[in-house]
Steps between C-alpha positions, in 0.01 A plus 500: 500500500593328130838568402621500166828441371616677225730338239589734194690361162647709298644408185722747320492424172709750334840338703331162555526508934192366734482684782277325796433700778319378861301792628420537873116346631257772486151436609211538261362854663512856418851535688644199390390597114678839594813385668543232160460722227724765678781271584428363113535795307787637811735161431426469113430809335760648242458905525517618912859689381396615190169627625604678825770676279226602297184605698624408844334170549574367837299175523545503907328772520241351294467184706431709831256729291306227373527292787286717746227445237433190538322280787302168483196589495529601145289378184697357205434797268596745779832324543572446093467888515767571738730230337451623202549863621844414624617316197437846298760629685736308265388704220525204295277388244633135525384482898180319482272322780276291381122383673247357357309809527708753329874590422714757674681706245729828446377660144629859583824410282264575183208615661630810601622610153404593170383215300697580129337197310183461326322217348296742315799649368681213425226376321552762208815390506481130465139558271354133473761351239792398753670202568496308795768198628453408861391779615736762313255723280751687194457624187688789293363847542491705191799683518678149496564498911432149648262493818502195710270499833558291772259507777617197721808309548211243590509339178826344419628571170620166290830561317274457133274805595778783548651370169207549313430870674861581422471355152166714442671838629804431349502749215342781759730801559508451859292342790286637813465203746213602735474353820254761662252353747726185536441368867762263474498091486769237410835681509652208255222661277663845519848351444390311204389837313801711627722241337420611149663850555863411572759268314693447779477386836498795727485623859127609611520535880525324814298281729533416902370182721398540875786305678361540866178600724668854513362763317839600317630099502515492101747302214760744303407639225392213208544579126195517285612440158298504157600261223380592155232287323610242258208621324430832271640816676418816425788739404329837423406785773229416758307724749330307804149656611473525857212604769503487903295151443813322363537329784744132591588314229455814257713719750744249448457513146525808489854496677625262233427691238661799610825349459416341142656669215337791346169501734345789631256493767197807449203568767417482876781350802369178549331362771794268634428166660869396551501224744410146377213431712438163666207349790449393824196420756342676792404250773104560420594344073491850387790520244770792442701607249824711537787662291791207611750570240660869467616581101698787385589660169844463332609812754408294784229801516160290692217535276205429744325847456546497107727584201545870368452524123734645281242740355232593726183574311149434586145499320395875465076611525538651165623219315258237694207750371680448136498136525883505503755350745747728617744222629492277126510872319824572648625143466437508160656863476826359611548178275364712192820736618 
């Protein structure tokens, strides 16, 4: 049978290392796509520790489980299904298998909970006069409160368009950074905003490399440090919206601005998404994306299942029916305080 070698690159961009890796020869059938992504995810994922300490992951167990499901006389989409099956066990949203015919995924992180955002909502909030720059909608709300939304750390933010939104909000009382719904995107993105809230550089966590095929073979502990924007910083009170759909970059985010001066973070836990994902192939060209790179909070706490507000409030029925948003109400409730 065709073999296929295996060759994975991964560049590590936050401590500038290439990693190249030769995987065993697998061949291009239903076992051999098995036996690759197991040994895959088994040599290169980031979480096995963390996640049997948490919900008692054993991925051996999981290899022999799925393993008596599969045979070669399988169709494609009868195989991507019990791949796919087995990579939920991760419970990661940043595990992804990828065939031309659909994507493997694991929603439940936000699917599974309340939703606490609403464009309809926001929408009475923003009304149709707001500023946008790159992506950032703001304006001042009538009791002189600033609102900035961000939606994606897609768009990257050029040094000229915070100092104008900081400029515009300048004279507000105090500012409610909403980041609700925010799936994530270019993490420089996220640091780039966070660095308007401190003046000086400061300690926002940790990060660990994958030294070794062994599931606990990882780097010490790695400093993740935030420098403060040359540009205009804020210096008045801010409270950070947050929703089980901030997610990667925004959990991140999120983590940074917890340890900014004079922040406050109001809403759901977020959804997590710790590990800096990275990609590899399956023998047959199907593609796979995994959580590589473990990242911690200042504590050294792991923040892979999400970040615990400091107030916990959500979006009640009544005030939905009233066209009001219970999580911006109570933000506003404690700046105006």
């Amino acid at each position: 049978m065709k073999k296929t070698v295996l060759f994975i690159c991964t560049v590590f961009l936050a401590s500038g290392l290439v990693s190249c890796i030769d995987e065993e020869e697998y061949a291009d059938s239903p076992r051999g796509n098995f036996e690759a992504l197991w040994r895959i995810i088994d040599e290169h994922y980031c979480f096995f520790d963390y996640k049997h300490e948490t919900y008692g992951l054993d991925w051996d167990e999981v290899y022999e489980r799925y393993s008596r499901q599969v045979n070669d006389g399988m169709t494609e989409e009868q195989m991507f299904e019990v791949l796919g099956n087995m990579l939920g066990e991760l419970r990661d949203g940043h595990v992804n298998m990828y065939a031309p015919f659909d994507l493997s995924r694991y929603w439940s992180w936000h699917e599974d909970f309340p939703a606490n955002f609403s464009d309809t909502l926001q929408r009475r909030y923003l009304d149709t006069d707001y500023m946008i720059a790159s992506g950032l909608k703001y304006r001042k709300l009538d009791d002189n409160i600033g609102y900035i939304y961000c939606g994606t750390f897609n768009t990257s933010f050029g040094d000229g368009n915070l100092d104008e939104v900081m400029l515009a909000l300048a004279t507000c009382n105090g500012l409610i950074l909403d980041v609700r719904d925010n799936g994530g995107g270019q993490l420089t993105a996220a640091s780039k905003l966070a660095a308007r809230f401190t003046n000086k550089d400061i300690l926002v966590g940790y990060m660990r490399h994958k030294t070794g095929r062994g599931r606990s073979d990882f780097s010490g502990m790695e400093e993740q440090r935030l420098k403060p924007s040359v540009g205009i910083r804020w210096q008045k009170k801010v409270v950070v919206l947050t929703n089980r759909s901030v997610y990667s970059a925004t959990n991140e985010f999120v983590k940074y601005m917890k340890c900014c001066p004079g922040v406050t973070v109001v809403g759901d836990r977020t959804g997590g998404g710790a590990g800096m994902p990275f990609s590899s192939e399956m023998p047959n060209g199907w593609s796979v994306r995994f959580s590589a790179c473990p990242m911690y909070d200042r504590e050294g706490q792991c923040t892979e299942f999400g970040i615990e507000p400091d107030h916990a409030v959500g979006i009640t029925d009544e005030d939905f029916r009233r066209g009001r948003d219970t999580i911006i109400e109570f933000a506003r409730t404690l700046l105006n305080s």
